[in-house]
DRENLOLUM-262105 format. One record per residue (C-alpha): residue in one letter; y, z, x; residue number from 1. Coordinates in steps of 0.02 Angstrom, whole numbers, plus 32768, in hexadecimal, padded with zeros to 4 digits. Each point is the difference from the previous one (the first is absolute). Last residue first. Layout:
<rs>
{'A' {Y Z X} NUM}
...
</rs>
This chain:
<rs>
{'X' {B29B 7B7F 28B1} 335}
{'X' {800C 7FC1 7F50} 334}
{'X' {8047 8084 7F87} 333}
{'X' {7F94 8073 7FA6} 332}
{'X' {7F59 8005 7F83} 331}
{'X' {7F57 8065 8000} 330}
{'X' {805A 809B 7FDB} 329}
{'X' {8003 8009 7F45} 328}
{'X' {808E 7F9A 7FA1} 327}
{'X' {7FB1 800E 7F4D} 326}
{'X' {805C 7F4D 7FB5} 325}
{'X' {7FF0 8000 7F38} 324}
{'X' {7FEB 7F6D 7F9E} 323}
{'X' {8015 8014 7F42} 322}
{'X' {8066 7F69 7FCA} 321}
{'X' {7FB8 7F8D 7F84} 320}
{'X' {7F67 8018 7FAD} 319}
{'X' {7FC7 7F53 800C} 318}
{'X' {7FD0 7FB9 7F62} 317}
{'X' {7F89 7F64 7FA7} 316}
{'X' {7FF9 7FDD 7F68} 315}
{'X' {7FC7 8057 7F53} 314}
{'X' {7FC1 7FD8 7F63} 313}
{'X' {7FBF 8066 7F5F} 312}
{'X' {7F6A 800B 7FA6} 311}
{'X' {7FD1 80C6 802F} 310}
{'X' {7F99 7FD5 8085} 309}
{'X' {80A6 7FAB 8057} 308}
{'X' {8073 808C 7FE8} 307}
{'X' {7F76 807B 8036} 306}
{'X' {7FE7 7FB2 809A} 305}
{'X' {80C0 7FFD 8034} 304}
{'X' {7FF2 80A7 7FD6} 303}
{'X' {7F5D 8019 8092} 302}
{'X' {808E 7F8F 8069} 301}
{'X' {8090 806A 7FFD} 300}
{'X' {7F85 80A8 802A} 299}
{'X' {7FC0 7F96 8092} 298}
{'X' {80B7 7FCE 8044} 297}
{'X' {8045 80A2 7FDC} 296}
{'X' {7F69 804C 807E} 295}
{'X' {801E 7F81 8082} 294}
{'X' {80BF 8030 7FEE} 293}
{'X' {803D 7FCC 80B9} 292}
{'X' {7FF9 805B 80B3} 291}
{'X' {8029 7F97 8098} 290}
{'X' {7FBE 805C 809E} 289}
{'X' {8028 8063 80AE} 288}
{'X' {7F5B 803D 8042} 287}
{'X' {7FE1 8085 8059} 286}
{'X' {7FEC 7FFD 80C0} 285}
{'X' {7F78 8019 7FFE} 284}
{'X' {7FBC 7FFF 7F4E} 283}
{'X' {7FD6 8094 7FA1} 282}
{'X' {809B 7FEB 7F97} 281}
{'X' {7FD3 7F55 7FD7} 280}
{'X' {7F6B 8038 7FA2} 279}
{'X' {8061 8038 7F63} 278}
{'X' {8017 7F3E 7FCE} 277}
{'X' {8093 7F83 7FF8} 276}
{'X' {8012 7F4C 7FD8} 275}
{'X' {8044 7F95 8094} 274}
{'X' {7FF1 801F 80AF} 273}
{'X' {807C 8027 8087} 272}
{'X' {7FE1 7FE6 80BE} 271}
{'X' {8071 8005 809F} 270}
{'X' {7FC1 7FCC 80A9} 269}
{'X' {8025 8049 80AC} 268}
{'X' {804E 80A2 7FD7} 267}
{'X' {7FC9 800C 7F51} 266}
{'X' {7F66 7FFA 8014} 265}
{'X' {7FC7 7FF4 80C0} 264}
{'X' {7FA9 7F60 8048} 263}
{'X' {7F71 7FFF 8079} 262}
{'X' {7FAA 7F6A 7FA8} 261}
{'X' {7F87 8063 7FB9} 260}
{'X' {807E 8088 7FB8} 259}
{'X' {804D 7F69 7FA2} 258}
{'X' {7F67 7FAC 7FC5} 257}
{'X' {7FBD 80A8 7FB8} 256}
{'X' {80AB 802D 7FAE} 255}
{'X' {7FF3 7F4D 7FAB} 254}
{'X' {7F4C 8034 7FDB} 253}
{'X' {8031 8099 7FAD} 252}
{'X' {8088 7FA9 7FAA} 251}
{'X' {7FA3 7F90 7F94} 250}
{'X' {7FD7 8084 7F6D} 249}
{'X' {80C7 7FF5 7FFD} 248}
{'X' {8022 7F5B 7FB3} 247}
{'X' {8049 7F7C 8044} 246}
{'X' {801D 8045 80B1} 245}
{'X' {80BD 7FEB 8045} 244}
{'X' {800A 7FF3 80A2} 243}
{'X' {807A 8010 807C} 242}
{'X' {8037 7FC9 80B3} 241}
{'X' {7FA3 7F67 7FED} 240}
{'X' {7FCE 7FAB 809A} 239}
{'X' {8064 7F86 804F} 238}
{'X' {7F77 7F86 808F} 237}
{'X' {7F7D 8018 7F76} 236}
{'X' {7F6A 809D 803A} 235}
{'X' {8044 8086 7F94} 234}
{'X' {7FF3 7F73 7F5B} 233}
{'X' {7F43 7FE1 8040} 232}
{'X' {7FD6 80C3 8000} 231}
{'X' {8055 8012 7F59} 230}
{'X' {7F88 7F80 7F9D} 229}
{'X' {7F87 8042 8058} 228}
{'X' {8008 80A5 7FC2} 227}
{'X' {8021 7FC9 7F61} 226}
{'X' {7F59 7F82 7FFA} 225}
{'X' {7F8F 80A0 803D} 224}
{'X' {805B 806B 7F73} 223}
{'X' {7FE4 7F8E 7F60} 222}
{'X' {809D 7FF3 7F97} 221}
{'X' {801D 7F4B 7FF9} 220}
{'X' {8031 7F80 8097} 219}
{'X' {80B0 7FEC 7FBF} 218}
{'X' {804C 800B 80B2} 217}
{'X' {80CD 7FC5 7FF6} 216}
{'X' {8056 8017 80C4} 215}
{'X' {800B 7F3F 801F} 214}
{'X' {8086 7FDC 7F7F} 213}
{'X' {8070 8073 8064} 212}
{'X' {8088 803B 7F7A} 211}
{'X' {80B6 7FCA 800B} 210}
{'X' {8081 8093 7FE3} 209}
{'X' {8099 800E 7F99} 208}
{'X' {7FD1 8091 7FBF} 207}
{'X' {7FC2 7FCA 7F3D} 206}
{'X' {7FB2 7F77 804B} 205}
{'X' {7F9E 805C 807D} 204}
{'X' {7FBB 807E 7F6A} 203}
{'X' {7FEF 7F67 7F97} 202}
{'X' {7F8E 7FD3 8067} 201}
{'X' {7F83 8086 7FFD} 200}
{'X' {8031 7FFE 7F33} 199}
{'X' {7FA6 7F55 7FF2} 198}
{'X' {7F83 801E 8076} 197}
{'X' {7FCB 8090 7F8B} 196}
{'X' {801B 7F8D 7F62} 195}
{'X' {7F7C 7F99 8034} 194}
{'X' {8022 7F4E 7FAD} 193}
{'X' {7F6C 7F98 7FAD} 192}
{'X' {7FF2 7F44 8013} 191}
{'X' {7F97 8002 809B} 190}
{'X' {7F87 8091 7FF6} 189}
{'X' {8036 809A 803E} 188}
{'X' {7FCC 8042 80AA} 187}
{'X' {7FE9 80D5 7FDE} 186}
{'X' {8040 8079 804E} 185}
{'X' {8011 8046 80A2} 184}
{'X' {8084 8019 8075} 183}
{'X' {80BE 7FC3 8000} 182}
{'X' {8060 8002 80B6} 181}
{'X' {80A5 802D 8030} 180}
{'X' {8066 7FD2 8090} 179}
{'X' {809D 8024 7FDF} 178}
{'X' {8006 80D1 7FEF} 177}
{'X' {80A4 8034 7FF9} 176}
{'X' {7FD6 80A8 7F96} 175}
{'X' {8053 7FB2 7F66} 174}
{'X' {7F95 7F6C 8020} 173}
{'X' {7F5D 8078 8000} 172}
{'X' {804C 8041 7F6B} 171}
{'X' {8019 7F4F 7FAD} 170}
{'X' {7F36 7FE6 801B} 169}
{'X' {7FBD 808C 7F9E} 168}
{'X' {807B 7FF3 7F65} 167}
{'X' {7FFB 7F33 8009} 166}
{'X' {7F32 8021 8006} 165}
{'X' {801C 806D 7F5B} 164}
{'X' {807C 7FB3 7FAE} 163}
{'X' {7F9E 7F5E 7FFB} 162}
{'X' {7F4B 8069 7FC7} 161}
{'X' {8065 8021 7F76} 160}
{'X' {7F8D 807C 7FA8} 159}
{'X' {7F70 7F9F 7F95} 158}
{'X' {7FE1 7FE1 7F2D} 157}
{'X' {7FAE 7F5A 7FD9} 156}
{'X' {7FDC 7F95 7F49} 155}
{'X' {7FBF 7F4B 805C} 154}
{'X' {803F 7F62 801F} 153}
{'X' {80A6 7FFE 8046} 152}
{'X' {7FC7 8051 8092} 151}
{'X' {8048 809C 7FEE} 150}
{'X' {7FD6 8090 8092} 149}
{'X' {7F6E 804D 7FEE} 148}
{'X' {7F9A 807E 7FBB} 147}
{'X' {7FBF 7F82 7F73} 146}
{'X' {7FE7 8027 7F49} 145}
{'X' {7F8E 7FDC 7F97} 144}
{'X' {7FD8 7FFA 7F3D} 143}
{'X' {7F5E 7F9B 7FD2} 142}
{'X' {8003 7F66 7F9D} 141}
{'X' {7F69 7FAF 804F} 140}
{'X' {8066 7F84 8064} 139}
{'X' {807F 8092 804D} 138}
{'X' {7F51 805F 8032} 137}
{'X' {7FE3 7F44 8042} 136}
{'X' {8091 7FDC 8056} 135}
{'X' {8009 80AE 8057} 134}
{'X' {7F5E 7FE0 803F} 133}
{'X' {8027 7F51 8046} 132}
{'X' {80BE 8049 803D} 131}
{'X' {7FAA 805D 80A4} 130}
{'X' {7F9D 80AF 7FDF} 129}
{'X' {8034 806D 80B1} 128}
{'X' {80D4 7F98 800F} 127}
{'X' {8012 8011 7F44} 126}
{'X' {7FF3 80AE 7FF0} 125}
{'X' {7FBA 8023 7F4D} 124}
{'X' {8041 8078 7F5D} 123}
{'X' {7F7C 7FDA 7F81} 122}
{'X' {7FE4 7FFB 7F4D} 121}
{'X' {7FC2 8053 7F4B} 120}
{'X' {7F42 803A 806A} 119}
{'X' {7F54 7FEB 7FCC} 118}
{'X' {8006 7F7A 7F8A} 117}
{'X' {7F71 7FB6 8039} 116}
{'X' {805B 7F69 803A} 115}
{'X' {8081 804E 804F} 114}
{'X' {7F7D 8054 8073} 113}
{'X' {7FA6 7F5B 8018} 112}
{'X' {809B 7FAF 8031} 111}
{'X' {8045 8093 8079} 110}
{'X' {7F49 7FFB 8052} 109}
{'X' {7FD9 7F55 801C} 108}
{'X' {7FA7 8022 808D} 107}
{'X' {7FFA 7F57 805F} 106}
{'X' {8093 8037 806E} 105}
{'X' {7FB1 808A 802B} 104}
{'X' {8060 80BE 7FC6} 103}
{'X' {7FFB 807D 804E} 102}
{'X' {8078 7FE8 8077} 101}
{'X' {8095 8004 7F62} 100}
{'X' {7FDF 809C 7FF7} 99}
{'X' {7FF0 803F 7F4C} 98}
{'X' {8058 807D 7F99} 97}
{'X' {7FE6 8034 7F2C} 96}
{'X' {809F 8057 7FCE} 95}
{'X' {7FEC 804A 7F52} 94}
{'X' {806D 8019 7F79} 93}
{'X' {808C 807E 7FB4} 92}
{'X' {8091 7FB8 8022} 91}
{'X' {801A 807D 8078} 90}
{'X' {7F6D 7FE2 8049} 89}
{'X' {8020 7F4F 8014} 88}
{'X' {80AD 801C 8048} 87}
{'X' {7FD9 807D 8080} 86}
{'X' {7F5C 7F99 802C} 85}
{'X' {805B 7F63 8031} 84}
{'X' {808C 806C 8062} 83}
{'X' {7F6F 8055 8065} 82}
{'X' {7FBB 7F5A 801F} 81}
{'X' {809E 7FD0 8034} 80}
{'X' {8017 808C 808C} 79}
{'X' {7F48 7FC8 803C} 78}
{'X' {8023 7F72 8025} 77}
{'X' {805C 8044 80A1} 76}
{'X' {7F69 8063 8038} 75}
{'X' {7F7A 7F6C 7FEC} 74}
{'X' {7F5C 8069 7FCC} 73}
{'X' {7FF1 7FA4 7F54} 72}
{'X' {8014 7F66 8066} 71}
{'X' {805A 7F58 7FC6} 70}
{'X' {800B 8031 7F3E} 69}
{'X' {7FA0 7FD2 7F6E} 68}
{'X' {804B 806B 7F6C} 67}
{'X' {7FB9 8005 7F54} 66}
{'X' {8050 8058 7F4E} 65}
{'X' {7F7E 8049 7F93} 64}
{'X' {804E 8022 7F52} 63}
{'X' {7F69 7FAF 7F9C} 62}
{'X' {805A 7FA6 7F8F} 61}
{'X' {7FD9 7FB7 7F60} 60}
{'X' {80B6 802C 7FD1} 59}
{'X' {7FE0 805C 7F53} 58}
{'X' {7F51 804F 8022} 57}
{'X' {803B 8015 80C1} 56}
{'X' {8076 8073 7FC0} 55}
{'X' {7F9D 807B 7FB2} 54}
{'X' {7F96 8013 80A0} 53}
{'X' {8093 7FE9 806B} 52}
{'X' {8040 80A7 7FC8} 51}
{'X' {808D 800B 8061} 50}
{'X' {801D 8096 8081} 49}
{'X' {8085 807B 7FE5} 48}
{'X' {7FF2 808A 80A6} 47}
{'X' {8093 803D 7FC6} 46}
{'X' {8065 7FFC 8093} 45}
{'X' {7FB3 7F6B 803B} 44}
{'X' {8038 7FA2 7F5B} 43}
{'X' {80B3 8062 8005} 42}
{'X' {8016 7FA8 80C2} 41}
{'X' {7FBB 7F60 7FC1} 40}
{'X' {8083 8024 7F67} 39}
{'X' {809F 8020 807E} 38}
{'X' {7FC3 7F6E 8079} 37}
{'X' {8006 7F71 7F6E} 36}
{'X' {80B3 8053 7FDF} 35}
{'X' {8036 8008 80AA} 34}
{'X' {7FCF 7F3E 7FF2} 33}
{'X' {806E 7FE2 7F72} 32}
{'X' {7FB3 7FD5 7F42} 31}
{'X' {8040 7FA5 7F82} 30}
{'X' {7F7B 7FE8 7F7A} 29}
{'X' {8003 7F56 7F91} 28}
{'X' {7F57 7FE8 8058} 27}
{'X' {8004 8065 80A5} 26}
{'X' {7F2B 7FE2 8022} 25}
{'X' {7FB0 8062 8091} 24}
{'X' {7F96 8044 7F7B} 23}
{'X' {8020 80B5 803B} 22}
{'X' {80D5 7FF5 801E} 21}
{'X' {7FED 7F95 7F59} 20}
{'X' {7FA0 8097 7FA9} 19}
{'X' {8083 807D 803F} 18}
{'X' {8085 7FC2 7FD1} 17}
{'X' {7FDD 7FE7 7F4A} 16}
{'X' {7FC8 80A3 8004} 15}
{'X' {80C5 801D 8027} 14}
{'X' {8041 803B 80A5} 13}
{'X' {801D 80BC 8031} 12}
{'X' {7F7B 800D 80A1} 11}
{'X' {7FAB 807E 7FB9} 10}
{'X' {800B 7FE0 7F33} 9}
{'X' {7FC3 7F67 8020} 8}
{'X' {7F61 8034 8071} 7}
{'X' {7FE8 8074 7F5A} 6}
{'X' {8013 7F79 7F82} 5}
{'X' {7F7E 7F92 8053} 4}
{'X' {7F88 809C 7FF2} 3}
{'X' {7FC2 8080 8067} 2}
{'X' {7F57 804E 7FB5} 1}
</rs>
């Protein structure tokens, strides 16, 4: 049977190491990220799994960590799903998923599973569950953390969704692209800043460049309210010369509106999405795209979990940095 002392002995740290690499917890234990990755990588190489059984005796745990995400069949969430169950496993628990479509608003589901004591927390999207549920699970004393960008309010792990949209948009720029237009997403409330408008403008800013005010759509993700979104920016008296997508499950349907309207990409129009996926390939033509550490970001937050089911408090972070431009062939100079 593989013991602590044997995953030590692997990656050439102490026990001591070891446990607080497991726990999530650093204590009086220095500890650099290559050496978290060294003893995850001696933990899978060992196949070391903690006994929760014994462990749940001291903690009254049940080492059953929940995620509620968007769609389980969304390709780009997918990445941080992976990330969430990297962490948990190694860590030797048990990643419990739900879509956040299942559940009715009158469900109570999160509650009543907290309340049974059938899980030690959850890892949430903010944007599928709203704040209500997050207040109560928060209420109740239950460990979660939002995928999300800080709010002030809540414990949240998320990419820089700034960087990302700047990354995406300052290419087009570099290109000489002027006339640029921002698809999709979601309308924030009043009050509450989108950080991917945020780093669409600082793109302009950052080359001397005033955006178009009148070339921002956040009509959501749906495909029938993208396309249409697109077809009424081709008909304005200066159409956009670009587009960047929001996130790339919309770019089918900005591809659609294009090819609709008689347009060619990327002699007519040029288009660049954010967040990556293997898909894009298989696109015509494919897809040029933003990548950034979705599966960090979920493996960041499942510790973040840990932290906070262990007694201890955390805020909010961004991991900074990260985004990665895949030039494909859907982008090129304006004609």
């Amino acid at each position: 049977m593989v013991t602590l002392r044997d995953v030590a002995e692997r990656a050439g740290v102490s026990p001591a190491v070891v446990s607080a690499a497991i726990s999530g917890r650093s204590g009086n234990v220095r500890m650099s990220e290559a050496t978290r990755q060294r003893v995850n990588e001696a933990i899978r190489e060992t196949g070391y799994r903690v006994n929760h059984a014994a462990r749940s005796l001291r903690t009254a745990r049940t080492g059953v960590v929940s995620a509620v995400v968007p769609k389980l069949s969304n390709p780009v969430f997918e990445h941080v799903i992976r990330g969430i169950q990297d962490q948990v496993s190694s860590d030797g628990g048990v990643l419990m998923l739900a879509d956040a479509e299942w559940l009715t608003p009158d469900s109570h589901l999160l509650t009543r599973l907290a309340a049974r004591g059938m899980t030690d927390g959850f890892l949430v999207r903010r944007a599928q569950l709203g704040d209500d549920t997050i207040d109560a699970l928060e209420a109740m004393q239950v460990p979660c953390v939002v995928l999300a960008g800080p709010d002030g309010t809540h414990p949240s792990v998320w990419v820089d969704d700034r960087a990302g949209i700047r990354c995406a948009t300052s290419h087009l720029l570099a290109l000489g692209h002027r006339r640029i237009a921002l698809v999709g997403g979601l309308q924030l409330p009043a009050g509450r800043s989108d950080s991917r408008l945020l780093g669409f403008h600082d793109a302009f800013a950052e080359a001397g460049v005033a955006a178009s005010a009148d070339l921002h759509r956040p009509v959501g993700y749906a495909h029938p309210d993208i396309r249409r979104a697109v077809t009424e920016l081709l008909a304005t008296e200066q159409p956009p010369t670009a587009i960047v997508a929001d996130n790339v499950t919309v770019a089918p349907a900005v591809y659609f509106a294009l090819a609709e309207a008689g347009l060619r990409v990327p002699e007519d129009v040029s288009v660049v999405a954010y967040h990556d996926i293997a898909t894009v390939d298989m696109m015509w033509p494919p897809l040029t795209t933003v990548r950034m550490p979705l599966r960090e970001a979920g493996a960041q937050a499942a510790r973040m979990l840990t932290t906070l089911i262990e007694g201890e408090r955390a805020g909010g972070t961004i991991l900074e940095g990260g985004a990665e431009l895949v030039a494909r062939s859907s982008t090129a100079p304006p004609a």
